[in-house]
C-alpha positions as CSV (number, residue, x, y, z in Angstrom):
1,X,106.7,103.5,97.4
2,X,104.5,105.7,95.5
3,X,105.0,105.3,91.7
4,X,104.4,108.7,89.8
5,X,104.4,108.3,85.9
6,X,105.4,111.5,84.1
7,X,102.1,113.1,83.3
8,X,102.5,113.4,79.3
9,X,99.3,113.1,76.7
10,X,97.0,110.2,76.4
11,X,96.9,107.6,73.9
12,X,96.1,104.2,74.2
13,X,93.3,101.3,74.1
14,X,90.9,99.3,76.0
15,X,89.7,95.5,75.1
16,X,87.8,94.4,72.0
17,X,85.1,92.8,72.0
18,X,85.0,88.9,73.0
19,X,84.8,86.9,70.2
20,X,83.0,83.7,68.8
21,X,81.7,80.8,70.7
22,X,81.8,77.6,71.4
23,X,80.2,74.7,73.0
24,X,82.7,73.4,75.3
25,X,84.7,76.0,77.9
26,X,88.6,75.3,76.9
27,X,90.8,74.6,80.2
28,X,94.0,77.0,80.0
29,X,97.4,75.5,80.7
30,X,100.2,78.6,80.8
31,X,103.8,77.1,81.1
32,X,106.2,80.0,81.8
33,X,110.1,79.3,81.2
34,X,112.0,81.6,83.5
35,X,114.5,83.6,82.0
36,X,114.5,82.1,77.8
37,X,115.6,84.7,75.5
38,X,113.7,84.8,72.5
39,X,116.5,84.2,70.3
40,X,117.6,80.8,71.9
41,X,114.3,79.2,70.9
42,X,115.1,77.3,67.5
43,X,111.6,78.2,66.4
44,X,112.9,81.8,66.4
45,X,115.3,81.1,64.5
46,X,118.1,79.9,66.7
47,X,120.9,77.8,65.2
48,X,120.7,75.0,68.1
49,X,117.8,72.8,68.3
50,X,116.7,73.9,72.2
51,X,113.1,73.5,72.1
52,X,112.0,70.6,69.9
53,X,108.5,70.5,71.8
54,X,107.9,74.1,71.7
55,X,108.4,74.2,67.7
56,X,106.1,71.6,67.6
57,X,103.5,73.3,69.6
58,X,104.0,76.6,67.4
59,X,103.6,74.5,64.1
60,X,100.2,73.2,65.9
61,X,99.2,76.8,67.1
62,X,100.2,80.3,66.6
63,X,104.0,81.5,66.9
64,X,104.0,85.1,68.1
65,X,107.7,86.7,66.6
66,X,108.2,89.9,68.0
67,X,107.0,89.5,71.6
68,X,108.3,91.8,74.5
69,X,108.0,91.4,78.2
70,X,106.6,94.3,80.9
71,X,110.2,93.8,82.5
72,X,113.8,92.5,82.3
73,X,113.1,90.5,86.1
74,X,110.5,87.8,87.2
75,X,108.4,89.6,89.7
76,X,107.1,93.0,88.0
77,X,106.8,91.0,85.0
78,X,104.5,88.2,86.5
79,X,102.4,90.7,88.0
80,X,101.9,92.1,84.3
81,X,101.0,88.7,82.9
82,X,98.3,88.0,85.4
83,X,97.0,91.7,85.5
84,X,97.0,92.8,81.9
85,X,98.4,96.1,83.5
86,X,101.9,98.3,83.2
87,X,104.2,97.8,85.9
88,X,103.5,101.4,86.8
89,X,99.8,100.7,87.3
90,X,100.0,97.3,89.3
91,X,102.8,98.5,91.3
92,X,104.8,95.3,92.1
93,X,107.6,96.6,91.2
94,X,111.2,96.4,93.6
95,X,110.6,93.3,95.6
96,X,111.0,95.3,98.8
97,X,107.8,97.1,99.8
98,X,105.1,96.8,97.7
99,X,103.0,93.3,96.9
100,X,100.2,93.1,94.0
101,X,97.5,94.8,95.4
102,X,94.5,92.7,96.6
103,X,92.4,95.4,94.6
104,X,93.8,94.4,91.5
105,X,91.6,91.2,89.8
106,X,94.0,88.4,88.1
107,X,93.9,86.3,86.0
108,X,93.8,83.5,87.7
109,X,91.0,85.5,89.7
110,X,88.7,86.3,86.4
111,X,89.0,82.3,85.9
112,X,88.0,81.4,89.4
113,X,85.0,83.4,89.1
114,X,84.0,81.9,85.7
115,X,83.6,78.3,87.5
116,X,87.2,76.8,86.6
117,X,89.7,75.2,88.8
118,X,93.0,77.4,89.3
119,X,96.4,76.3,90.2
120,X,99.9,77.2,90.1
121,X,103.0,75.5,90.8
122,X,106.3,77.4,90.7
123,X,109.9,77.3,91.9
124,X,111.3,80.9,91.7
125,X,111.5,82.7,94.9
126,X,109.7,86.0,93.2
127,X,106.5,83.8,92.7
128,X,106.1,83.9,96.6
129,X,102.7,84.7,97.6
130,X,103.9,87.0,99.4
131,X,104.2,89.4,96.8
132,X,100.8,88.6,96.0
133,X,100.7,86.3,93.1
134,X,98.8,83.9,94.5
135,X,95.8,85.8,94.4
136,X,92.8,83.5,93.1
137,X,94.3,80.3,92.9
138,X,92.6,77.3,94.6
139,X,95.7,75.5,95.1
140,X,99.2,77.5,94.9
141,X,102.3,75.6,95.8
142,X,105.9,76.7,96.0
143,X,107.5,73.1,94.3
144,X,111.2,72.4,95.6
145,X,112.4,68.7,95.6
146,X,112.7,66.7,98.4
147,X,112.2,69.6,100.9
148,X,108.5,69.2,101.4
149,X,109.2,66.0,102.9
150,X,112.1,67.1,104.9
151,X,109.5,69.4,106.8
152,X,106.9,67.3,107.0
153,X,104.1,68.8,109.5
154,X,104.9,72.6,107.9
155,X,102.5,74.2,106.1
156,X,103.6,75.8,102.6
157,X,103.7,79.1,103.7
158,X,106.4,77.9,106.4
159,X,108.8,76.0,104.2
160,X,108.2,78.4,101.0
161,X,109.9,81.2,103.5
162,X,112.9,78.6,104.6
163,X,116.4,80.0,103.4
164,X,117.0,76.1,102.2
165,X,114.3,76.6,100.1
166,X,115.5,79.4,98.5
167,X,118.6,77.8,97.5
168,X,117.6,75.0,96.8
169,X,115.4,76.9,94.1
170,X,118.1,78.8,93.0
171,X,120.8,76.5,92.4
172,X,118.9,72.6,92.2
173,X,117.2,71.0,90.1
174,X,113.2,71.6,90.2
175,X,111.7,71.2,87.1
176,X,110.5,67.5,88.2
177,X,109.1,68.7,91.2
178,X,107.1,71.4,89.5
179,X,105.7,69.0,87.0
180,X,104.8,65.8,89.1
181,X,102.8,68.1,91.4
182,X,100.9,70.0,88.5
183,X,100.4,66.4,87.2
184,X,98.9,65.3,90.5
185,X,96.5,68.1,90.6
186,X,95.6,67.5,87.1
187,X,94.8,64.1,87.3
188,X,92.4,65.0,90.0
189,X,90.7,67.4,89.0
190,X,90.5,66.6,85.1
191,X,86.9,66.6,85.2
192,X,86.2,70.5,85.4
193,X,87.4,73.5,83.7
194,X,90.9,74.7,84.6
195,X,93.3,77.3,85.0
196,X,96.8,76.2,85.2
197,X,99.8,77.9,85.6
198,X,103.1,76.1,85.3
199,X,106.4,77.9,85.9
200,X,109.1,76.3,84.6
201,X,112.4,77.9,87.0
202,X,116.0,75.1,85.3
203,X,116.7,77.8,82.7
204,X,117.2,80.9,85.0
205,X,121.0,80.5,86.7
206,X,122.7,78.4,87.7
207,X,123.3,76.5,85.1
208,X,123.7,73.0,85.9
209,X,121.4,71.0,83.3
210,X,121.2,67.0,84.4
211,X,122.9,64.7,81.9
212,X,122.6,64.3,78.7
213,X,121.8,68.1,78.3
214,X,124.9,69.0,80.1
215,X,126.9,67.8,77.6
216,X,124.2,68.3,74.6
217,X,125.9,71.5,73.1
218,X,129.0,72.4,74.8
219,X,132.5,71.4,73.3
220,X,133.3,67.4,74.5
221,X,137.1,68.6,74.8
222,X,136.6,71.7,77.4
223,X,138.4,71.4,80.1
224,X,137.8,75.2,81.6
225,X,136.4,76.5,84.6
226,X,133.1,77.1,83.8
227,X,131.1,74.7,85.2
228,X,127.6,76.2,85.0
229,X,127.8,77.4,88.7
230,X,127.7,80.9,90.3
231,X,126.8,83.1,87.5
232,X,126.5,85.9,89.0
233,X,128.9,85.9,91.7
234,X,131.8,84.6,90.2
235,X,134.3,87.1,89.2
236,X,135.9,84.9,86.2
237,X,132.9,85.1,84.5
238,X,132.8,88.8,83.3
239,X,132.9,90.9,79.5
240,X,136.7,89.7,79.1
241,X,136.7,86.5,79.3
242,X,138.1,83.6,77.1
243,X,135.9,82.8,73.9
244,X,135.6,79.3,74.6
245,X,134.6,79.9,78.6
246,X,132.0,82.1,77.3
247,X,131.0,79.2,74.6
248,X,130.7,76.6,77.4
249,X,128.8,79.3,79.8
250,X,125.8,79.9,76.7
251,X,125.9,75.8,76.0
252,X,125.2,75.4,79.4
253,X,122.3,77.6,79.5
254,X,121.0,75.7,76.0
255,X,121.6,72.5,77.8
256,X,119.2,74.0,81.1
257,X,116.6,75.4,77.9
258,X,116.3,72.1,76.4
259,X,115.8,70.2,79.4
260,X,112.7,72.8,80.3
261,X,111.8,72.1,76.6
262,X,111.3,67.8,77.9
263,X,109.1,69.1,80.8
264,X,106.9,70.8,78.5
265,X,106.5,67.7,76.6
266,X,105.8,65.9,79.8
267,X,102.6,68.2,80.3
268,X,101.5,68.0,76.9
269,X,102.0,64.1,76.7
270,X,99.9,64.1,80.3
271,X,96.8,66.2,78.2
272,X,97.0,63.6,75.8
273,X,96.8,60.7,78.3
274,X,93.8,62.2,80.0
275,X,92.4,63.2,76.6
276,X,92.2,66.9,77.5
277,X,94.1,68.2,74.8
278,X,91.6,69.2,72.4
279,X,89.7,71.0,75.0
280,X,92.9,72.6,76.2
281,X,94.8,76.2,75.6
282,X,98.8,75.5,76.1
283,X,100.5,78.8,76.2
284,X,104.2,78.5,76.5
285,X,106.4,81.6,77.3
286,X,108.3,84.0,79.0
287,X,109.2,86.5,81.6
288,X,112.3,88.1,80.5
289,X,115.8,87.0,78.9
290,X,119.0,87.5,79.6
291,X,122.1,89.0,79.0
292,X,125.4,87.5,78.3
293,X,127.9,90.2,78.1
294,X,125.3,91.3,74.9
295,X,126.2,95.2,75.9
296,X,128.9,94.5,78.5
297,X,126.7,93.0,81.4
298,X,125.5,89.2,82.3
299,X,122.1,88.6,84.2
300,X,119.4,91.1,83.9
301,X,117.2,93.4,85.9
302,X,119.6,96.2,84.8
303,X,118.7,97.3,81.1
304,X,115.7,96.6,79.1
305,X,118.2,95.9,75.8
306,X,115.9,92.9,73.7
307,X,118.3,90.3,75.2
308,X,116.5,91.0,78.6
309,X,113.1,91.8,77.3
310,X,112.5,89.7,74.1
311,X,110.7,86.5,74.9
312,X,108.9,83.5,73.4
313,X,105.1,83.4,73.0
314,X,103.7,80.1,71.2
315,X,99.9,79.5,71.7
316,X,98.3,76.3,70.7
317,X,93.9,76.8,70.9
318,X,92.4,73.9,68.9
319,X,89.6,75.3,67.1
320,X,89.6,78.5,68.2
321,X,93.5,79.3,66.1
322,X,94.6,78.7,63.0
323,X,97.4,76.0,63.1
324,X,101.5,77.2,62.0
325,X,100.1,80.6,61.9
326,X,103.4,83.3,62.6
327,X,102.4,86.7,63.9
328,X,105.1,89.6,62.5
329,X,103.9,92.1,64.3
330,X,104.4,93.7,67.7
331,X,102.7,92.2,71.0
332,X,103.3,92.5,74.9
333,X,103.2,90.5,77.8
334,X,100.0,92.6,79.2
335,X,98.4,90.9,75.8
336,X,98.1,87.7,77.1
337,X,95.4,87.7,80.1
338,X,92.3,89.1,77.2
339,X,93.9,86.6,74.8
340,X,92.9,84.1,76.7
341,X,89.4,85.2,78.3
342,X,88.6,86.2,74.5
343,X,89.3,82.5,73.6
344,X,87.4,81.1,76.6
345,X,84.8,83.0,76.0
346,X,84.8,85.4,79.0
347,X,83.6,88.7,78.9
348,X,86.0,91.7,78.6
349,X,87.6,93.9,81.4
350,X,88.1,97.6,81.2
351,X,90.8,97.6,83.6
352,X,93.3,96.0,81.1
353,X,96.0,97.6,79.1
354,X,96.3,95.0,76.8
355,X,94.3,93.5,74.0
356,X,93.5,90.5,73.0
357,X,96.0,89.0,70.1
358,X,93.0,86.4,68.8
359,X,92.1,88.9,65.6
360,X,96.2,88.8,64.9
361,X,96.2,84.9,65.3
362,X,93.4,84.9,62.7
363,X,95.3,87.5,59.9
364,X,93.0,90.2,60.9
365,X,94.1,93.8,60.0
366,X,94.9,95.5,63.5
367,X,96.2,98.4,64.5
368,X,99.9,98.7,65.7
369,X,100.7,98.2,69.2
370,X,103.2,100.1,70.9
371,X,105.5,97.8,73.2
372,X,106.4,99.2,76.6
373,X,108.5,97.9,79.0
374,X,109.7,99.4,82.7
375,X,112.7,98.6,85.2
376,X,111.9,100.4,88.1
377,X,114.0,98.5,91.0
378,X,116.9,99.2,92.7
379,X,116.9,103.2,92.1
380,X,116.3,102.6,88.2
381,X,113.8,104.6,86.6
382,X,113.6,103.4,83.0
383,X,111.8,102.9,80.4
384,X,111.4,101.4,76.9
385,X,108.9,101.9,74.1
386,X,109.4,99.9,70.6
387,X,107.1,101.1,67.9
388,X,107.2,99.1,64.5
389,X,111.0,99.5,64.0
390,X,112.2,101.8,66.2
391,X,112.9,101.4,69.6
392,X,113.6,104.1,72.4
393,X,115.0,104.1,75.9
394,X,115.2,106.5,78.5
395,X,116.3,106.8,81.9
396,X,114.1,109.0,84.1
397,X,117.4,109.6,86.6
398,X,119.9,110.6,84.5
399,X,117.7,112.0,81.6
400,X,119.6,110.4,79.0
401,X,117.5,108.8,76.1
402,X,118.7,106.9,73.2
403,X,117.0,105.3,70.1
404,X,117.6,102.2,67.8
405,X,116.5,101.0,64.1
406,X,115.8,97.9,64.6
407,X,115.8,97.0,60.5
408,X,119.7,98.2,60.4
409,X,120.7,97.6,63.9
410,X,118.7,94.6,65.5
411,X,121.4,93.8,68.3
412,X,120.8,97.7,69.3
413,X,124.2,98.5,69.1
414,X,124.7,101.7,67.2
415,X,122.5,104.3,69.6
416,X,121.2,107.4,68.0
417,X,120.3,110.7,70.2
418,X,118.4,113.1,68.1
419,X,115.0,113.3,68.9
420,X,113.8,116.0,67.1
421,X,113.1,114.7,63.6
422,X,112.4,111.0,62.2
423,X,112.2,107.8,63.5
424,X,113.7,109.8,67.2
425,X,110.5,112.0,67.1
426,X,108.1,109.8,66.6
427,X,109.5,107.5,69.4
428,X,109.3,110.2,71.5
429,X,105.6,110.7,70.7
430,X,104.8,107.0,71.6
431,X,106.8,107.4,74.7
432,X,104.5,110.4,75.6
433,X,101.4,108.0,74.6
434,X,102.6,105.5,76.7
435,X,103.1,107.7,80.0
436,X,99.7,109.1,79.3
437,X,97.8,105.9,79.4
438,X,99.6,105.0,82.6
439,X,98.5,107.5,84.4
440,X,95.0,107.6,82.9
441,X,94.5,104.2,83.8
442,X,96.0,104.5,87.2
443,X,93.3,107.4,88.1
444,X,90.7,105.6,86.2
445,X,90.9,102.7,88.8
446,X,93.3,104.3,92.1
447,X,94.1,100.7,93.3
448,X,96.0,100.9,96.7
449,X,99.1,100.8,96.9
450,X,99.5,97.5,99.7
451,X,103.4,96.5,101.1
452,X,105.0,93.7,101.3
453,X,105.0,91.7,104.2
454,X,108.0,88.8,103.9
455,X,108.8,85.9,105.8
456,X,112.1,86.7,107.0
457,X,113.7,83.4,106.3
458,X,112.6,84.3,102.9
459,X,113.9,88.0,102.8
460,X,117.2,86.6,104.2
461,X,117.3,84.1,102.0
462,X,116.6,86.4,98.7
463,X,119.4,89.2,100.0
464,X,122.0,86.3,100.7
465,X,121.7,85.3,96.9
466,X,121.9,88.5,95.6
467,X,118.5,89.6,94.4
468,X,117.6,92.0,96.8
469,X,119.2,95.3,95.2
470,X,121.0,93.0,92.2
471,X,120.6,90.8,89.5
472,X,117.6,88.7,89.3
C-alpha cells in the first residue's frame, strides 16, 4: 500500500542539539502499558488510586500532562515510538501488507550501535517481528506463560506464530511472563549499558485482573453479567447498557491497570537490587487508550477522540531531570526516541520528526508543538492535529472535519465546523503544516515501502480474534 499524504505547505522541525554530559552512559528501561488511557492514571488526576508506583516514579522524575499518541492501535503507534516518525512516513500502518521498513533506523537500532545491550520482551500479537519491530534488538522474545515450555524444541519465531499463542496473549494472564524473562536478561547482562524495552499487555482486553485487583474497585454486591470477558465480541456489552454493568466493565479494567502498575514496581525494585537505578532512565507509558462508549463506541482503532489517543508519559533520569517536575504543555509519542538519545548522550538524527522534550523537563522556554495523530487501517483515512487548545479532526474519505476547544469542551463533545475564522482556521493551518512536513520528510529520506510477510498461524490467529479489519 502506497501512502500518499495530501501535498499541503511545509512547516515543521528537526532535532536540537544534544545536550550536556556525563560521566557514566545511563542504561534505558521503557515499560509500555498497552492500552492505559491517560485519564485512569491517578497521577493525572484520576479519582481511583490505579497506579501507586507510577505516581511515585513521576514525583521522582518528570510527569508529562498532555501527551498524545501517533495512533489509537498498538502497531502504527509502536512503530512511531521506535522511529521518531509519523505513521505516514514509517508506513506500518494496517497490519496487512506493509512491515517497518528495514531502511528505517530504531531506536533500539541507534542504541545497538552506541555499544548497549538491547532487549525487548512483549506479549501483544502486534509486537511480532514480523511487522518489523524487532529490528536491532539482541534478544527479542514474544513472552506467553507456560507455552514456551509446552513447545519445547521450537524456536520463537515458531511458537510466537502459534494461534495458542495468540490467545493465550489475548485473553491470559502475561504480565509475569513478561517480567521474569526481562528480569533474567537483566540479571545477566547488568554489567553493560542497556536498552530495554518492556511491554506490559494485562490492561488491553479482556479484562480478567488476578485477585485481589479483581475485586479492588468494582461493587462487592454485583451480581451482573460482566465478568471482564469478551469485550469486544459480546453483544451485551454495547452504548445502552445498564449503569452498573458499565461500572463493573471500567472497575475491571482499573483492577487489570493496577495490577500492570505492581509489575512496574517489580522492575524498578529489581534496579534497585542490582543497584542500577541511579544509572538508569525508567520511562513508563503508552500506546493508545480506549474507549468506553466515551462517543458511542468501546475498543479503539476507530476514532482518534483523546480517550483513544491520550496516554501517560512519566520519565524518571537521575541527574539528568529535575525531580516532581509536571510538563503543561503539548508533546507526542514521536518525542520520545531524541528524548532519550539527548539524555544518553547520543548524537542527533535528522530523520526524526520529533524533538527532544529534555529542555521542557528543565522549564526551558520552547516552542509549541503541534500534536498529530493518524488512523489509517481498515479503509480509514484520518487524521488529528491538536494545537495549544484546539483540536481538529478530519476524515480524508468522507471530507468531513470537525474542531473542539479543549478549555470549554475537554471530553470533545460539542463539535464545531466553521473553519474559516478562529480557533477553526488556525487548526486548519496546523493541519496544512502537518501534511507538509510529512511529505517533506518522506522525500527527504524515500524509505521503501517493504510488506509484510506473516506466519499464517499468526495471521489466522489475529483475524479469528477480530483484529484483522476490527478493533484492536
Amino acid at each position: 500500500m502506497m501512502l500518499r499524504p495530501v501535498p499541503l505547505s511545509l512547516l515543521l522541525v528537526l532535532l536540537p542539539a544534544c545536550g550536556g554530559e556525563h560521566q557514566v552512559r545511563p542504561n534505558v528501561l521503557v515499560i509500555s502499558i498497552d492500552m492505559l488511557r491517560a485519564d485512569h492514571v491517578s497521577s493525572y488526576g484520576y479519582e481511583r488510586t490505579t497506579t501507586p508506583t507510577i505516581d511515585g516514579l513521576a514525583d521522582d522524575g518528570v510527569r508529562f500532562a498532555r501527551h498524545v499518541s501517533s495512533a489509537p492501535w498498538t502497531l502504527p503507534a509502536h512503530a512511531a515510538m521506535f522511529t521518531s516518525l509519523p505513521d505516514s512516513v514509517h508506513g506500518c500502518v494496517d497490519g496487512t501488507s506493509n512491515a517497518l521498513p528495514d531502511g528505517i533506523t530504531t531506536l533500539a537500532e541507534r542504541y545497538s550501535q552506541a555499544g548497549y545491550g538491547t532487549s525487548g520482551f512483549f506479549a501483544g500479537p502486534y509486537l511480532h517481528p514480523a511487522f518489523g519491530l524487532g529490528q536491532g534488538f539482541d534478544e527479542y522474545r514474544f513472552c506467553v506463560p507456560d507455552l514456551a515450555a509446552r513447545l519445547d524444541g521450537q524456536s520463537v519465531d515458531q511458537w510466537a506464530g502459534d494461534p495458542a499463542a495468540h490467545r493465550r496473549s489475548h485473553h491470559g494472564v502475561t504480565n509475569p511472563g513478561v517480567v521474569n524473562a526481562a528480569s533474567a536478561w537483566l540479571r545477566e547482562h547488568r554489567e553493560d549499558p542497556f536498552f530495554m524495552f518492556v511491554h506490559l499487555w494485562d490492561a488491553h482486553f479482556d479484562f480478567v485482573p488476578p485477585a485481589p485487583f479483581d475485586a479492588r474497585f468494582g461493587d462487592p454486591s454485583y451480581d451482573g453479567f460482566v465478568d471482564g470477558r469478551e469485550f469486544f465480541f459480546d453483544q451485551r456489552i454495547h452504548g445502552g447498557m445498564d449503569d452498573r454493568d458499565l461500572r463493573q466493565l471500567i472497575a475491571l479494567y482499573d483492577g487489570e491497570i493496577m495490577w500492570c502498575d505492581v509489575h512496574v514496581k517489580l522492575l524498578l525494585g529489581l534496579l534497585d537490587e542490582l543497584q542500577l537505578a541511579d544509572d538508569t532512565i525508567v520511562v513508563v507509558t503508552s500506546d493508545h487508550g480506549t474507549e468506553f462508549f466515551d462517543h458511542g463506541s468501546k475498543g479503539h482503532r476507530r476514532t482518534l477522540y483523546g480517550e483513544a489517543i491520550n496516554i501517560p508519559l512519566v520519565i524518571r533520569a537521575p541527574g539528568r531531570l529535575p525531580r516532581g517536575m509536571v510538563v503543561d504543555d503539548l508533546t507526542r509519542m514521536v518525542d520520545l526516541g531524541p528524548t532519550l538519545m539527548e539524555l544518553s548522550g547520543l548524537a542527533p538524527s535528522n530523520e526524526f520528526v520529533g524533538q527532544s522534550l529534555a529542555p521542557l523537563a528543565r522549564g526551558e522556554d520552547v516552542p509549541p508543538r503541534i500534536a498529530l495523530s493518524e488512523l489509517l487501517a481498515d479503509q480509514n483515512r484520518m487524521r488529528s492535529v491538536i494545537s495549544g487548545q484546539g483540536k481538529l479532526v478530519w476524515n480524508e474519505v468522507t471530507g468531513d472535519a470537525v474542531w473542539f476547544n479543549l478549555a470549554s469542551d475537554p471530553k470533545e463533545l460539542k463539535p464545531q465546523r466553521d473553519l474559516t475564522q478562529g480557533l477553526g482556521l488556525e487548526l486548519l493551518r496546523a493541519l496544512q503544516a502537518e501534511m507538509e512536513t510529512i511529505e517533506r520528510v518522506a522525500e527527504q529520506h524515500q524509505y521503501p515501502w517493504q510488506p509484510i510477510v506473516l506466519p499464517p498461524a499468526l495471521d489466522s490467529a489475529i483475524r479469528a480474534s477480530g483484529y484483522g479489519g476490527g478493533d484492536k
